[in-house]
C-alpha positions as CSV (number, residue, x, y, z in Angstrom):
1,X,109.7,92.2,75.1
2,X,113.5,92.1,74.2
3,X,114.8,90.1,71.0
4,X,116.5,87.9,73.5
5,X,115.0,86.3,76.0
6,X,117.7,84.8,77.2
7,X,118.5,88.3,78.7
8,X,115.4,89.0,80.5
9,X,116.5,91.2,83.6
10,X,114.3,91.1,86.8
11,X,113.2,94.6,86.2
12,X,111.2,93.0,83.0
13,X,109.5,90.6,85.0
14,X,107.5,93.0,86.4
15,X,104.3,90.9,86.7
16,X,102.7,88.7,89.6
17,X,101.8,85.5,89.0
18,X,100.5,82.4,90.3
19,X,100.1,78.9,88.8
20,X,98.0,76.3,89.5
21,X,97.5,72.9,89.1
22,X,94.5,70.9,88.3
23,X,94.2,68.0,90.8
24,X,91.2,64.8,90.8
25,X,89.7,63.7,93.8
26,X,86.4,62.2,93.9
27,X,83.6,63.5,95.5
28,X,81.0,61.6,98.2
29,X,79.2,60.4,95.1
30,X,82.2,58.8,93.9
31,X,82.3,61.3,90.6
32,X,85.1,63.0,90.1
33,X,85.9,66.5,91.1
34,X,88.4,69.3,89.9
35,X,90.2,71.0,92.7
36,X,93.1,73.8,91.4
37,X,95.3,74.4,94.0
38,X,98.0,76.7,93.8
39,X,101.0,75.1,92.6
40,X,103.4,78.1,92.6
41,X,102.2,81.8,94.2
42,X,104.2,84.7,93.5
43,X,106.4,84.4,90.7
44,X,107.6,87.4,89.0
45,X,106.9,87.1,84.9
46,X,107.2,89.4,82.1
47,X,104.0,89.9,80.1
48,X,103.7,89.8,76.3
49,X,100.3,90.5,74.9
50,X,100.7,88.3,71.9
51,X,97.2,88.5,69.9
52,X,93.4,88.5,70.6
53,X,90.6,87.3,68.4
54,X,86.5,87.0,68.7
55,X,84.9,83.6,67.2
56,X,81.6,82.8,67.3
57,X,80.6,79.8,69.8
58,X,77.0,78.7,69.5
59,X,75.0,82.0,68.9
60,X,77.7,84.0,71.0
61,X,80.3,86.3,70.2
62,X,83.7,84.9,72.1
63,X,86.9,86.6,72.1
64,X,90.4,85.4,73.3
65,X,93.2,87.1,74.7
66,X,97.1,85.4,74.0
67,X,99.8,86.8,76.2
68,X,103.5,85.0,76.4
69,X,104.6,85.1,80.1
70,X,108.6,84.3,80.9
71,X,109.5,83.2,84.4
72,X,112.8,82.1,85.6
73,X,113.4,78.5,85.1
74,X,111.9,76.1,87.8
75,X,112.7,72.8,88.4
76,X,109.0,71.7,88.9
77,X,107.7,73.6,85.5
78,X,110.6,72.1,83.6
79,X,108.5,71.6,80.2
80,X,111.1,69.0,79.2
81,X,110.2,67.2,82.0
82,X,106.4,67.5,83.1
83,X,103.8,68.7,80.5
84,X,103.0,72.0,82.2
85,X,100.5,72.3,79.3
86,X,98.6,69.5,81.1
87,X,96.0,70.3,84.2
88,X,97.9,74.0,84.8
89,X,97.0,77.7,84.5
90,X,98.1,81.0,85.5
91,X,96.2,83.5,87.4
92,X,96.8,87.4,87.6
93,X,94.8,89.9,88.7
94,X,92.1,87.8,88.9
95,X,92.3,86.6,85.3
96,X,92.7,83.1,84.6
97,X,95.1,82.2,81.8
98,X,95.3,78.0,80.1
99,X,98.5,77.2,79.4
100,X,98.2,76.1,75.7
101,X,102.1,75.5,76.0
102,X,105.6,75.8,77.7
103,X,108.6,75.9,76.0
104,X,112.3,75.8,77.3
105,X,114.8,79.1,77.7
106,X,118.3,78.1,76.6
107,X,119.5,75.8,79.2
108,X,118.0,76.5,82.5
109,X,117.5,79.9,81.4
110,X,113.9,80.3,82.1
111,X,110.4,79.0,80.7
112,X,108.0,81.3,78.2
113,X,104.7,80.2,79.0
114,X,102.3,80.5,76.0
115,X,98.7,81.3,77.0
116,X,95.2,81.7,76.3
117,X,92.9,83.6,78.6
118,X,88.9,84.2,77.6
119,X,87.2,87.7,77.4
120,X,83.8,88.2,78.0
């Protein structure tokens, strides 16, 4: 990924991506249920493999896989307005990524998504 992400050109975004959000409803039993619906499909994003790590989770090896994504800004993933943290993920190629956070592009620049997907 290039030092400055204010220039990110479209041929970087090279990735497909779609995010969802986590909505409540409740179910016939009147508990709640988790529905993700998609919230955005098809945004082009650049992908940077950030880090990966294994920790041990009960008697299990579990490892982790941290990869940066940059979209173009969006009005309704605007991080200074609406915790896109909170309830959303991103899904590509099948993988599911949580959004651990979202963080501003210069002004209206674009939005580096910081997240966390789980191997294995």
């Amino acid at each position: 990924m290039p030092g400055n992400p204010q220039r990110l050109s479209a041929g970087q975004r090279d990735r497909l991506i779609t995010i969802e959000q986590c909505v409540d409803t409740v179910g016939p039993s009147q508990f709640p249920i988790e529905t993700w619906t998609t919230l955005i499909a098809g945004v082009h994003a650049a992908y940077d493999d950030e880090s990966g790590g294994e920790t041990f989770a009960a008697p299990q090896l579990s490892a982790t896989d941290q990869v940066r994504w940059t979209i173009p800004y969006r009005a309704d993933c605007d991080p200074e307005v609406i915790d896109v943290a909170k309830r959303r993920r991103v899904v590509a190629n099948g993988r599911i990524y949580d959004i651990l956070a979202a963080n501003p592009i210069g002004r209206r620049a674009g939005i580096e998504l910081r997240t966390r997907a789980k191997v294995g």
